[in-house]
C-alpha positions in Angstrom: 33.9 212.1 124.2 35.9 215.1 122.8 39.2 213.8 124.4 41.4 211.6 122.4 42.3 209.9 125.8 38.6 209.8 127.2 38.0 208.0 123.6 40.5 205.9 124.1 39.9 204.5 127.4 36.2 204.0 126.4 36.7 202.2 123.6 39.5 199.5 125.6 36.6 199.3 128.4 33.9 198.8 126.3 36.5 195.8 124.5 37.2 194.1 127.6 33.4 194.2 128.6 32.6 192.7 125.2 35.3 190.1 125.3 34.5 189.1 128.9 31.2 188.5 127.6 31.7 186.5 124.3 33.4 184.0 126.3 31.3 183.8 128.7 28.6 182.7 125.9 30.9 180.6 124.3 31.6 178.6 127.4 28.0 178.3 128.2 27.0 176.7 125.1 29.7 174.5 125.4 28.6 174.2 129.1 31.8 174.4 130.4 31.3 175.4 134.1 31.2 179.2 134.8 32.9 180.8 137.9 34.8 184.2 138.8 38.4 181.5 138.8 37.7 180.3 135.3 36.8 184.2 133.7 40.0 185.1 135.9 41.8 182.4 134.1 40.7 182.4 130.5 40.9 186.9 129.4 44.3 188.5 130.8 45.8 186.3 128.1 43.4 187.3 125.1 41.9 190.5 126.0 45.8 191.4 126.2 46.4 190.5 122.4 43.5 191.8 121.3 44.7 195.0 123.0 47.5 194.9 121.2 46.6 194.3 118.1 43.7 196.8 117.6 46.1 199.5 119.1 48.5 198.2 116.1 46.1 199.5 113.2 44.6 202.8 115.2 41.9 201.0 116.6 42.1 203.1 120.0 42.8 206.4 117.9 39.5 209.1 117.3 40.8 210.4 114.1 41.0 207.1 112.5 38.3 206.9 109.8 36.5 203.4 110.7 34.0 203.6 108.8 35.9 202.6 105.5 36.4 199.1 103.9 40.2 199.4 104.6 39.8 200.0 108.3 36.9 196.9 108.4 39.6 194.5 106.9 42.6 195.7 109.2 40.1 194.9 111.9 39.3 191.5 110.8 42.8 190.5 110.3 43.9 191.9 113.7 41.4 190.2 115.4 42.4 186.9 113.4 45.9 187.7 114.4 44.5 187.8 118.0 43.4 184.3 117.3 46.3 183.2 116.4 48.5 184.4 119.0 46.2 183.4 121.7 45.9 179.4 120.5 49.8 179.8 120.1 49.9 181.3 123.8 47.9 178.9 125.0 48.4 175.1 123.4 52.5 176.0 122.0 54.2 178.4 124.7 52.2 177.6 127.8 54.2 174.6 129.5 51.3 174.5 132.6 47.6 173.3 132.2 45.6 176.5 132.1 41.5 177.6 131.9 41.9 179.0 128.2 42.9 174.9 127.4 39.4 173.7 128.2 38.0 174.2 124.6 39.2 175.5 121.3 36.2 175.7 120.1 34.9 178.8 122.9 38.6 180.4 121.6 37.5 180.1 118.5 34.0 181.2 118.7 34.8 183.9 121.4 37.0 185.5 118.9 34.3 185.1 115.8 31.7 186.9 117.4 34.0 189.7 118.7 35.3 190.7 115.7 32.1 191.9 114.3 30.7 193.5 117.1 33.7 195.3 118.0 34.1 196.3 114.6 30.2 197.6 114.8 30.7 199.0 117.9 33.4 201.1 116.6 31.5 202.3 113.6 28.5 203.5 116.0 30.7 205.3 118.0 32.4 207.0 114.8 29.2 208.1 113.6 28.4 209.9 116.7 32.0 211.2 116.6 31.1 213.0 113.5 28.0 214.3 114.3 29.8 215.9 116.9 32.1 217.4 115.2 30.6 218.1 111.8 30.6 221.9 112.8 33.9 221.8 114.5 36.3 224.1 112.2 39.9 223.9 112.0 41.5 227.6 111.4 44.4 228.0 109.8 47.0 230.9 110.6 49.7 231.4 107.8 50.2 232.7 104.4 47.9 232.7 101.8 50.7 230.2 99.7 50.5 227.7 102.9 46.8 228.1 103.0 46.1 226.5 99.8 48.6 224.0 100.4 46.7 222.6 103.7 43.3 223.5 101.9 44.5 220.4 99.4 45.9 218.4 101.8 43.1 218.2 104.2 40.8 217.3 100.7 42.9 214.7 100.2 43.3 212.9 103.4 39.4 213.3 103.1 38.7 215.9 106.3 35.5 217.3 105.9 35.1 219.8 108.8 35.0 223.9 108.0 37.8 225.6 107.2 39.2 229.2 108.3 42.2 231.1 107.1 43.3 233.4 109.2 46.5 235.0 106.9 49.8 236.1 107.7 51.1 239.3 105.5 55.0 238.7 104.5 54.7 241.1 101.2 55.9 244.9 102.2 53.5 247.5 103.5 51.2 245.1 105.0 49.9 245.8 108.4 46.6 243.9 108.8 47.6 240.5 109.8 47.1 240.9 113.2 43.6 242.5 113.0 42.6 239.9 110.5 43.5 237.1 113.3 42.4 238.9 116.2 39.0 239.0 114.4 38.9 235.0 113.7 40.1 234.7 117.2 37.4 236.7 118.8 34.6 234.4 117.6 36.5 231.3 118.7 36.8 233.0 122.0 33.4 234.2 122.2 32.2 230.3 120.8 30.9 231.6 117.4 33.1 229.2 115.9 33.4 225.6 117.7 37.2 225.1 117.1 38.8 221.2 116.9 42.4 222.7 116.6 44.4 225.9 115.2 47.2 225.4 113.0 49.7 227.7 112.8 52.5 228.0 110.1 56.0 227.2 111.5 57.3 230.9 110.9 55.7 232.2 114.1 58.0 234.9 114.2 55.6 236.7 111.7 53.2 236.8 113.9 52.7 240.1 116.3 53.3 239.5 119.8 49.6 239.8 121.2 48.5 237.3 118.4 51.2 235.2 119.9 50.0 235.6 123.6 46.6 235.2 122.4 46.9 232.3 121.3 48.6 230.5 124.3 45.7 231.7 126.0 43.6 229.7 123.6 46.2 226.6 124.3 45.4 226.8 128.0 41.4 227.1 127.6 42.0 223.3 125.8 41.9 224.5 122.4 44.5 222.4 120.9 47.0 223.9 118.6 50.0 222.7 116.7 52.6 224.2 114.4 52.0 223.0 110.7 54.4 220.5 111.0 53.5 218.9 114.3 49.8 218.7 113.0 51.0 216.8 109.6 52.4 214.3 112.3 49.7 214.0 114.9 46.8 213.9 112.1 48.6 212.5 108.8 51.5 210.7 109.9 54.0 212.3 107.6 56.4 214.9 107.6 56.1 217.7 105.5 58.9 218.5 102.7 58.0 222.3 102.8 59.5 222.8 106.8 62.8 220.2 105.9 65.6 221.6 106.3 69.1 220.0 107.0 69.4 220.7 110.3 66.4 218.9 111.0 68.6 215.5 111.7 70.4 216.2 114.6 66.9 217.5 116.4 65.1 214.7 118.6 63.1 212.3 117.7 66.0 209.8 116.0 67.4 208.2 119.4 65.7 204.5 118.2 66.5 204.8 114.8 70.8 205.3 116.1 70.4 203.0 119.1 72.3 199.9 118.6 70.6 197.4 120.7 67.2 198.9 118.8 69.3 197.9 115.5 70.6 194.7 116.6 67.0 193.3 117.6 66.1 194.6 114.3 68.5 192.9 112.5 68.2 189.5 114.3 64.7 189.8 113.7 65.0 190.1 110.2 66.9 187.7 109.7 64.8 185.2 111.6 61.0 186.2 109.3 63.1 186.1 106.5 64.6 182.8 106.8 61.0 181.4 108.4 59.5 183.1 105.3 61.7 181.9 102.7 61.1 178.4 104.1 57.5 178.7 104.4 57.4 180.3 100.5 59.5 178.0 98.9 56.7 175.8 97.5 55.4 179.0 96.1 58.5 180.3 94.4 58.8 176.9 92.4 55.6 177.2 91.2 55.7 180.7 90.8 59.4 180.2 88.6 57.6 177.4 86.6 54.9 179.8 85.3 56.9 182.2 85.3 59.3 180.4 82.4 56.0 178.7 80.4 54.9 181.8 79.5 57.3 183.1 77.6 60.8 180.8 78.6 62.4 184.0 79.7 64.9 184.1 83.1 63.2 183.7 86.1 64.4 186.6 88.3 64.5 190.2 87.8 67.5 191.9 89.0 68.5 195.6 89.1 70.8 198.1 91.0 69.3 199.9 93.8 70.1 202.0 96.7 70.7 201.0 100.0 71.9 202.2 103.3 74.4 205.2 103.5 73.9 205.2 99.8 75.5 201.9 99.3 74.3 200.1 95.9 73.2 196.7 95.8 71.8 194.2 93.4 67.7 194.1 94.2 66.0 190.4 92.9 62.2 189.7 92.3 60.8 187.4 90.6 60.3 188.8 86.8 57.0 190.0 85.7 57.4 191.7 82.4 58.2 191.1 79.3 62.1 191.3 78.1 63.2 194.3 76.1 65.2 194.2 73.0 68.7 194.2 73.8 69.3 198.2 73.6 65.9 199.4 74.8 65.3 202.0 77.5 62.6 201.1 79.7 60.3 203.1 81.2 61.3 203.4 85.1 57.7 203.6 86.1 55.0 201.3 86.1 51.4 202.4 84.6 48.0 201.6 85.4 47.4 198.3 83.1 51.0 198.1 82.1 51.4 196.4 78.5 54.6 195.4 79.6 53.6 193.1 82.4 52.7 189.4 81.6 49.9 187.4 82.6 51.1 185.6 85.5 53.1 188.9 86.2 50.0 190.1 87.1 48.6 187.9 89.6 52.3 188.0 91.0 52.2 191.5 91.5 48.7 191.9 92.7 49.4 189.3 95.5 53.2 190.8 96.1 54.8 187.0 95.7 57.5 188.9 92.9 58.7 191.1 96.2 59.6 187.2 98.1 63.5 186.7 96.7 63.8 190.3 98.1 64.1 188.0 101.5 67.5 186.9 100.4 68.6 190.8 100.2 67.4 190.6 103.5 69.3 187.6 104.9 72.4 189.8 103.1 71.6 192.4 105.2 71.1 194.8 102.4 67.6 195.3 103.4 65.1 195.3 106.4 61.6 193.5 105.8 60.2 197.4 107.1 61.5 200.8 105.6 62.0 202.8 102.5 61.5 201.0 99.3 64.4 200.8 97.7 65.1 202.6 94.8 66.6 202.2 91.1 70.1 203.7 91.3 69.2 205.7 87.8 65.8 207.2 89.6 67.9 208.0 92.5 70.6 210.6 91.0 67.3 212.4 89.4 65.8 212.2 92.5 68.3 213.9 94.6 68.9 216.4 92.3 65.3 217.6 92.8 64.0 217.0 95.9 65.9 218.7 98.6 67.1 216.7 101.7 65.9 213.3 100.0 69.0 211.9 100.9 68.0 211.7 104.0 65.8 208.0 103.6 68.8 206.6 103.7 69.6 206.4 107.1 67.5 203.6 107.5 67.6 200.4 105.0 65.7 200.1 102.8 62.4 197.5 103.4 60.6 195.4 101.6 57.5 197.1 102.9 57.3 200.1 104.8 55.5 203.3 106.3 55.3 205.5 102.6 54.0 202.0 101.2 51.4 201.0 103.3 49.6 204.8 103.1 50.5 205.9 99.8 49.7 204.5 96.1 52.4 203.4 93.7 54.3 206.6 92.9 54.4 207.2 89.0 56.1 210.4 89.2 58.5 212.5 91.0 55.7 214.5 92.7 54.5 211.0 94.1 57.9 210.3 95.3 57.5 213.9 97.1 54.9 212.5 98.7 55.9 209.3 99.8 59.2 210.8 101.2 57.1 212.3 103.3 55.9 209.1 104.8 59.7 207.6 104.6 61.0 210.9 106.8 58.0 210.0 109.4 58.8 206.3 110.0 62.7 207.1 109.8 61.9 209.9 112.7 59.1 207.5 114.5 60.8 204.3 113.9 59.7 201.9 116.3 58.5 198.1 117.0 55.2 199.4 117.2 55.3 201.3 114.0 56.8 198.0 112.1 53.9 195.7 113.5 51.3 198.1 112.5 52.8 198.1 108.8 53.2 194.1 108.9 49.2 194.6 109.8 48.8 196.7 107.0 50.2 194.9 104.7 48.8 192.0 105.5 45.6 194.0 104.5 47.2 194.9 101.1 48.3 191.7 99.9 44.8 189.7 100.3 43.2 192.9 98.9 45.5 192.6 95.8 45.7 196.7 96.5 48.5 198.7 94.4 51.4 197.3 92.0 
């Protein structure tokens, strides 16, 4: 089970076995009559969404930690999601009597009872997975700067396997490098240390030629080995500040984002949620504006100048969940942990994310995509670009009202937090895709009934 694709397919067989034989139970106790034409019948349609849906939130990916509460949730609600989309399929979009339309109820209770066992399955498997790899070291090759950097950042994203440093001398008068690395790379060769990747810094021209050739050998034995970027990508999902530069637009890996059918769909899409969702909310809003002007029979919305698309400004509304200033007051432009500023009902309107809904008209505008960067105060913006290189650069893309850096990262309350979330805003600008915007709709999903950030 060491390969991610060996994992992988597992894990989908194992799913269409259990799936195959939920409904089969199901139908039993509801004694609808069994036969190879009726299973034939009844699971392309849902074993295809379920598919689809687990592969959404990383349910087919080894590194994923499922062992968590987050993941547990995601899985619930993309198996409901399943459910959904399969009773649509089925009783809305089908035009032609079908197998699946025989009872509801086996849908329903199919899709009940493979949510948890999945979801256990998954976890058994994952612990196994770890006991597998407990001892499995990741070396590092780089500088001793670098080093500390990935040292932090593999604490953070909460990777517990051994770490080695293998280091790179850039100061004059230093000759060892390559007899430090050759030493680290004799025990992986020789097995002493059970490898699960090497990671080496991007500057691989500091590194001596046999080191080099050394370690494509290592590459070809199936040790797998990525540059410090790639490996912030494969693992993390976000691009590192520390290897931007500016002539990292016009490399690959931004086709999508610049194709204009790929924007177009986008666009009509968005347009289409947002005008479903504004419908759908509208009950919501009232109630949420009535509340909203009880407490203290201040204006309704919020609105504020942000920063859109090619730089572009654009007026930004929400529905207003603090308390007004004095006229002549300068307001903090971050938000704290138990805020005094924020009102009662603001509360419960941010926790749930109903003050982000008249966002949907910026939308319809087209100032802003449901999915991308969050769009940023115009004042926080000049600061920002002043101090973190290349941040310019999240503009490509419109802003959303959720996105990539939102979904994985807490509320930034600093500039070092919006250095960290660019770094999720650079990956989904360079990885932007339809698959990458439902997994974040599935995510936040997750966030919203979890009442998770501000």
């Amino acid at each position: 089970m060491s390969s991610p694709r060996i994992f992988s397919a597992l894990l989908f067989l194992l799913d269409a076995v259990l799936l195959a034989g939920v409904f089969t139970a199901a139908a039993w106790l509801r004694h609808v009559p069994l036969s190879a034409e009726y299973l034939q019948g009844v699971l392309p349609v849902p074993l295809a969404l379920v598919l689809a849906c687990l592969y959404l939130i990383d349910g087919y990916n080894r590194e994923t930690d499922m062992l968590g509460q987050d993941y547990a949730s995601q899985h619930l609600i993309a198996s409901l999601g399943a459910l959904v989309a399969t009773l649509l399929a089925t009783y809305v979009v089908s035009t032609e009597s079908t197998p699946l339309q025989i009872s509801r109820l086996v849908i329903a209770g199919s899709f009940a009872a493979f949510a948890p066992l999945s979801l256990l399955l998954r976890r058994l498997i994952r612990l196994r997975i770890i006991r597998g790899f407990r001892y499995r070291a990741l070396v590092f090759i780089g500088t001793p700067r670098d080093w500390e950097s990935f040292r932090a950042d593999c604490k953070r994203h909460g990777m517990r396997q051994p770490l080695f440093f293998a280091r790179i001398e850039q100061a004059a008068g230093k000759d060892d490098s390559g007899a430090h690395i050759s030493g680290i790379l004799d025990e992986v060769e020789r097995g002493g240390v059970r490898v699960e990747a090497i990671v080496v810094q991007d500057s691989g021209d500091a590194l001596p030629d046999a080191i080099a050739e050394r370690l494509v050998r290592c590459f070809f034995r199936g040790i797998p080995t990525f540059t410090l970027d790639l490996f912030q990508q494969v693992y993390w999902r976000k691009i590192p500040l520390t290897r931007l530069r500016h002539a990292w637009l016009f490399e690959e890996g931004f086709d999508l984002s610049r194709d204009p059918v790929f924007e177009r769909l986008k666009r009509l899409t968005d347009i289409f949620l947002s005008l479903f969702g504004l419908l759908l909310a509208s009950p919501v809003l009232l109630a949420a504006a009535l509340l909203i002007w009880l407490e203290d029979r201040g204006p309704v919305l919020f609105a504020q100048t942000r920063i859109g698309r090619n730089e572009r400004p654009f007026r930004l509304y929400k529905l207003r969940t603090m308390r007004q200033l004095p006229p002549g007051a300068q307001a903090n432009p971050y938000t704290q942990e138990r805020d005094p500023r924020i009102t009662r009902i603001g509360q419960f309107l941010r926790n749930t994310r109903i003050d982000e809904f008249p966002q949907l008209l910026n939308v319809l505008r087209g100032q802003m995509s449901l999915i991308g960067p969050r769009a940023e105060w115009d004042r926080l913006v000049a600061g920002y670009q002043r101090e973190i290189p290349c941040y310019h650069f999240r503009h490509l893309v419109r802003p959303g009202i959720t996105g990539w850096a939102q979904v994985n990262y807490p509320y930034g309350a600093n500039t070092e937090d919006t250095r960290r979330k660019l770094e999720y805003d650079l990956y989904y600008i360079r990885h932007y895709s339809l698959r990458l915007d439902a997994s974040i709709i599935l995510k936040t999903i997750h966030i919203m009934l979890f009442g998770k950030g501000r």
